[in-house]
C-alpha positions in Angstrom: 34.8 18.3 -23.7 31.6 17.4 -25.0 30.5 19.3 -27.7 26.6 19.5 -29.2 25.6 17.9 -32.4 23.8 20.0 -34.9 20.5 18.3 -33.8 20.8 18.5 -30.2 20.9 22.4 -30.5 17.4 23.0 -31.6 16.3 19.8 -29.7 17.3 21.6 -26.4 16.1 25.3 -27.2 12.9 23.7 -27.4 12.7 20.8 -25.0 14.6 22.5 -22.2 12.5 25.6 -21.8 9.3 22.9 -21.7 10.9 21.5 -19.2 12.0 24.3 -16.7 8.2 25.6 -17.4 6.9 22.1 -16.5 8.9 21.7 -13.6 7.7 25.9 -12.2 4.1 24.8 -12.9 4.7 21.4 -10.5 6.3 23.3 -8.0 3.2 25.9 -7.6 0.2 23.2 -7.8 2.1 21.2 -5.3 2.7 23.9 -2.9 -0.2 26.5 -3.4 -2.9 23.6 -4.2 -4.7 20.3 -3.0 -4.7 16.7 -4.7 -7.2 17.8 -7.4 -5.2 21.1 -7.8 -2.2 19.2 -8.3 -3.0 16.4 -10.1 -4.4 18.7 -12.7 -0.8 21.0 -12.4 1.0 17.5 -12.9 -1.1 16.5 -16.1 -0.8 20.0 -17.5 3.1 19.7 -16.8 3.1 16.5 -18.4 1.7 17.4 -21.6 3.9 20.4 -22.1 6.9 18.1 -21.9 5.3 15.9 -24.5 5.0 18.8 -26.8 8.3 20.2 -25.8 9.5 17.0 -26.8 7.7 16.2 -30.3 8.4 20.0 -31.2 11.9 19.8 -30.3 12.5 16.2 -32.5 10.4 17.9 -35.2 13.2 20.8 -35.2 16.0 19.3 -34.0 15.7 17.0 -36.7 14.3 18.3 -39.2 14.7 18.2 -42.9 15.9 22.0 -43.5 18.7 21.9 -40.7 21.0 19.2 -42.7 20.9 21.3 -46.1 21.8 24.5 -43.8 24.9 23.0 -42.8 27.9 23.7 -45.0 29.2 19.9 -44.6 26.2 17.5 -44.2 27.1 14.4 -42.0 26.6 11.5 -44.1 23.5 10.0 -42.2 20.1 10.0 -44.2 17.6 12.8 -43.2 14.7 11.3 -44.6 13.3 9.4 -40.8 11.7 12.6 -39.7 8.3 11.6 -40.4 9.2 8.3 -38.2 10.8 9.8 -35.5 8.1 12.2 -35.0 5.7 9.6 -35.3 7.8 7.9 -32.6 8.1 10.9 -30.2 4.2 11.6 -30.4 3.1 8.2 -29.5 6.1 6.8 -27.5 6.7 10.3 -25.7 4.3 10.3 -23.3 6.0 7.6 -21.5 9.0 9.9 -20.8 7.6 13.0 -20.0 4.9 11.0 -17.8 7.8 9.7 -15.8 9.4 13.2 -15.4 6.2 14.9 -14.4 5.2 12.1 -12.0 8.7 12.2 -10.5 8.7 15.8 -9.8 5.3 15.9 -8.2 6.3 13.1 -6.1 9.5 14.4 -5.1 7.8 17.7 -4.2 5.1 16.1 -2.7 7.3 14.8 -0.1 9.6 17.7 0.3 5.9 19.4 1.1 5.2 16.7 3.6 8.3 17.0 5.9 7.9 20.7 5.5 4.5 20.6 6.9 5.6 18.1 9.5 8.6 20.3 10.4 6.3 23.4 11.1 4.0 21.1 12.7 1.0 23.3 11.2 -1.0 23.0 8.0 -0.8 26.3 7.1 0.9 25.1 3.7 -1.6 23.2 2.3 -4.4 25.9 1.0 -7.9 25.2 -0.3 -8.6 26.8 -3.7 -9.4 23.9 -5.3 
């Protein structure tokens, strides 16, 4: 069984919500919107990975969890300023790729739908 470290916790309760609300926002720009509409859903999506991501490492690892734990593991805690220097600047690349991903794969699964139904009667102009 695989259990969670004590950084992973916080890291998810943070990260994983950004990411289910990332992936809801895709899904409505790519269905209820055009190109503009959704390219502007994806980058929206996109940045609130990267901040679910920097938050999360900023928490997860952060210098207050280690001294709550009644048994510190023996790793140094002092790299927090590094790794969230790391997650702001190299995180994009990540949570670009995820975003991107998404509105691709749903881009498609909109195409065949469309195809499928033979009508355009998906693809709405509010945008």
């Amino acid at each position: 069984m695989l259990a969670a470290t004590a950084y992973q916790i916080p890291f998810g309760l943070i990260a994983g919500p950004a990411l289910v609300i990332a992936l809801l926002l895709i899904v409505i720009a790519t269905f209820r919107f055009r190109f503009r509409g959704q390219c502007i859903g994806a980058f929206i999506g996109f940045l609130i990975i990267w901040s679910g991501l920097v938050l999360g490492t900023r928490f997860g690892y952060g210098d207050g969890l280690w001294e709550s734990i009644l048994k510190p593991p023996p790793e140094p805690s002092g790299d927090l300023v590094l790794e969230v220097f790391f997650m702001l600047f190299v995180g994009w690349f990540p949570a670009g790729i995820v975003a991107l991903v998404w509105w691709a794969v749903l881009s498609l699964i909109k195409s065949v739908v469309c195809r499928i139904r033979g009508a355009k009667g998906m693809q709405t102009e509010t945008i």
